[in-house]
N, C-alpha and C positions, 0 to 999 in steps of 0.2 A: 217448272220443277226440273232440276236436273237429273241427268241418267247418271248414276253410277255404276260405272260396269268395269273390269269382270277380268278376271284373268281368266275364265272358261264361259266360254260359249260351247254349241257344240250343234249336233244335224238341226239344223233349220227346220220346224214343226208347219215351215209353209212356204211356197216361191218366196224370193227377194222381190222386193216392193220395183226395183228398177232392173229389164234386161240386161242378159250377162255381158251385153256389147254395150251397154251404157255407163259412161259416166257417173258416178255417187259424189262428186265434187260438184258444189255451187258454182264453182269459177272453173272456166276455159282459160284463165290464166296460167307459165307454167309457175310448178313447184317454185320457190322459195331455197334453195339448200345451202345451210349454213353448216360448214365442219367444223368444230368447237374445242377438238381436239379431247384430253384429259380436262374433265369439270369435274367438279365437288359436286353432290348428287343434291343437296341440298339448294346451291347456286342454280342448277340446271333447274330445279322444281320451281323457284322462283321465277326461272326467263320464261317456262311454259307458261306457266302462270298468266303475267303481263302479258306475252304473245297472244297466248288464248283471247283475254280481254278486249285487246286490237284486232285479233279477229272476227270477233264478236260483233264491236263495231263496224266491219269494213275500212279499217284504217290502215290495213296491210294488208297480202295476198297471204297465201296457203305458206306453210313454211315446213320444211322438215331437218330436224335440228341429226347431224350425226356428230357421234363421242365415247369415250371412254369413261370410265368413273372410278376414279381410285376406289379400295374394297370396302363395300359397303354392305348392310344387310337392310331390306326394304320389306315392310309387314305390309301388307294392304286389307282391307277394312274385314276382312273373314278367318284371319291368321288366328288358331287358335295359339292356346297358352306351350304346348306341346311343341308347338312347330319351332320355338324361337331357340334362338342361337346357346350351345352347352359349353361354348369359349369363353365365354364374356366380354366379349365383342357388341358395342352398341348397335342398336335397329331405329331407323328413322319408320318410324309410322305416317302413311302416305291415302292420298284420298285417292288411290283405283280400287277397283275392285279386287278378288283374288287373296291368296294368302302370303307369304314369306318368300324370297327370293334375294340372290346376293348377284352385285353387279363385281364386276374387277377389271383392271386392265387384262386386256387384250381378248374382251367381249368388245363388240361394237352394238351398238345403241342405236335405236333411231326413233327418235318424236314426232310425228308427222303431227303438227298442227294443223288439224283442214276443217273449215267449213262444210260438212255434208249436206246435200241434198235436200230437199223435204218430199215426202217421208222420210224421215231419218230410220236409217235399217241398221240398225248395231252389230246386227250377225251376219249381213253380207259384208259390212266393215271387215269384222272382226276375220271372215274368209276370205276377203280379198287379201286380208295382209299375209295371211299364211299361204294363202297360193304365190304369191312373189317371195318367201321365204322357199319355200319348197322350190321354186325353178331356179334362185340361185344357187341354193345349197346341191342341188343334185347336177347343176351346170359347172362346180368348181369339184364335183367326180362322187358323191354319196349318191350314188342312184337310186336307191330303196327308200330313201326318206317320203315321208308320207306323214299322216294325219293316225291320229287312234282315236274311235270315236268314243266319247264320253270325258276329254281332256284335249285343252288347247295347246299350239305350240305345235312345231316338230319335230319328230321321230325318226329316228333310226330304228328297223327291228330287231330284234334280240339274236334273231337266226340272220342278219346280212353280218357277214364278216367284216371287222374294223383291220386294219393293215399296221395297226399296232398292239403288241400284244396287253398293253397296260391299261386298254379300253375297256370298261365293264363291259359284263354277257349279256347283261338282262334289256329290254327296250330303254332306247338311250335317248332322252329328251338335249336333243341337237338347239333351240330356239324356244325360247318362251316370249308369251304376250301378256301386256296386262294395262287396260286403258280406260279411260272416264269421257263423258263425252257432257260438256255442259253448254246450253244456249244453242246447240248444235256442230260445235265444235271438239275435236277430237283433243287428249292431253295421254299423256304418259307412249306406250308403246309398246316396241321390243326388243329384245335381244338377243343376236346371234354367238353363241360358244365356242371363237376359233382359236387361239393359241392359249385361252387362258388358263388358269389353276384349277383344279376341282378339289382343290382340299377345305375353301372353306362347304362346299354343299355336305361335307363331311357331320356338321354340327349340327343344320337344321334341317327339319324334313320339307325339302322345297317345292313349294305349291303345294304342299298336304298331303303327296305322294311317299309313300313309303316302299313301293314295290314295285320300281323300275328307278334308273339311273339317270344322271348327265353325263354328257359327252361331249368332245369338241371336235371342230373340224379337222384340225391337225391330226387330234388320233384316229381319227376314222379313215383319214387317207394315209398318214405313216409320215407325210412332211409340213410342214409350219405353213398355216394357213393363217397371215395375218388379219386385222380386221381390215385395212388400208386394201388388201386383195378383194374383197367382197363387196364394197362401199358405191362403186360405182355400177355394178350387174345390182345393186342392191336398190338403188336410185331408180335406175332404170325397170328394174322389175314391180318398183311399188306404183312409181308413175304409170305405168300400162295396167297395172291389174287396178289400181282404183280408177283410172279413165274408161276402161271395160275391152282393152286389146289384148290382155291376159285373162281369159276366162277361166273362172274357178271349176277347177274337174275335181272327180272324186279317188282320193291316194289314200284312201281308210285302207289300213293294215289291220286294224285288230279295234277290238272295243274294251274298255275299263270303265270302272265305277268313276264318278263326278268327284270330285277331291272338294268342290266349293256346299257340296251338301252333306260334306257329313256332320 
């Protein structure tokens, strides 16, 4: 039976099945990384797809796919009726878990297809990929970014000053996740918000949150933070936190209500 999970995960209700210095990848092989550049988001759902299957079988290594996505809106299986787009702008409806979210150039993307471990631990998954989001984001100068507990992704706080003034006030979701794991293998991902638009989050209420903002890395630091800048501190920070050399600390700023239960 497959896992469908989850744009929220959130405090682990028990230790991670594997120490924080261990590996959660099957294979000692490295990564796989393909840069794929601008894909149609629907094209990219496809290559996962296949990828996953062969990884399934063991007929390739671990792969992790980086890109861009021309503007898209993406519902995953908890979206309500509410959340969806007031433009009328189409939404491809997708098997992660989680609810609505819009991808655009100049976000970066990344799909780590991996065969995990058995036990398979969803939630140390799901915290290793934000602890390597958080040490690059705060290594290319956002130093406050951190975790909120009761919502996945990263954060900026409401009270760390952005260096542009065009930055919303309120807690600024820098990075969101949202990922399916089937046969034991990982699909979908996440994304980081460095030079891109924020006008289309304008339309829908992204992830189910109404009461905190998105942000990107550009505004936060006041200069163009492209995705091609991140990509490789990106590589490298995922690689160590899912092999277990970046161990998952605790950067909870604040706590909010679950946006996947309401």
């Amino acid at each position: 039976m497959p896992w469908r999970i989850l744009k929220t995960i959130m405090t682990a209700p028990r230790a991670p099945f594997f120490p924080a210095d261990q590996s959660i990848r099957a294979s000692r092989r490295p990564l796989e990384v393909q840069r794929l550049g601008v894909l149609d988001y629907e094209e990219s759902w496809t290559l996962q797809a296949r990828l996953a299957a062969e990884r399934a079988r063991d007929e390739i290594d671990d792969q992790l796919l980086l890109l861009e996505h021309p503007n898209v809106y993406t519902a995953g299986k908890r979206t309500q009726d509410a959340d969806r787009p007031t433009n009328g702008l189409p939404v491809v409806d997708v098997d992660r878990g989680g609810r609505i979210t819009w991808h655009g150039e100049g976000q970066l993307v990344a799909y780590p297809i991996i065969k995990l471990a058995e036990p398979v631990d969803v939630v140390d998954y799901v915290r290793r990929l934000e602890e390597a989001i958080i040490q690059v984001v705060r290594d290319v100068g956002v130093t406050a970014a951190g975790r909120i507990d009761g919502r996945s992704g990263v954060w900026a706080p409401h009270d760390a000053p952005a260096a542009d003034p065009a930055a919303p006030r309120r807690d600024r979701k820098l990075a969101a996740l949202g990922i399916r794991i089937t046969r034991g293998v990982t699909m979908h991902g996440l994304a980081i918000n460095c030079s891109n638009t924020l006008e289309y989050y304008d339309h829908i209420v992204a992830c189910g949150i109404d009461d905190a903002d998105n942000s990107t890395l550009s505004l936060e630091l006041g200069r163009k933070v492209a995705p091609a800048d991140v990509e490789e501190p990106l590589v490298a920070a995922l690689t160590d936190a899912l092999e277990g050399r970046l161990v998952v600390a605790d950067h909870t700023f604040a706590t909010a209500p679950d946006p996947t239960r309401a």
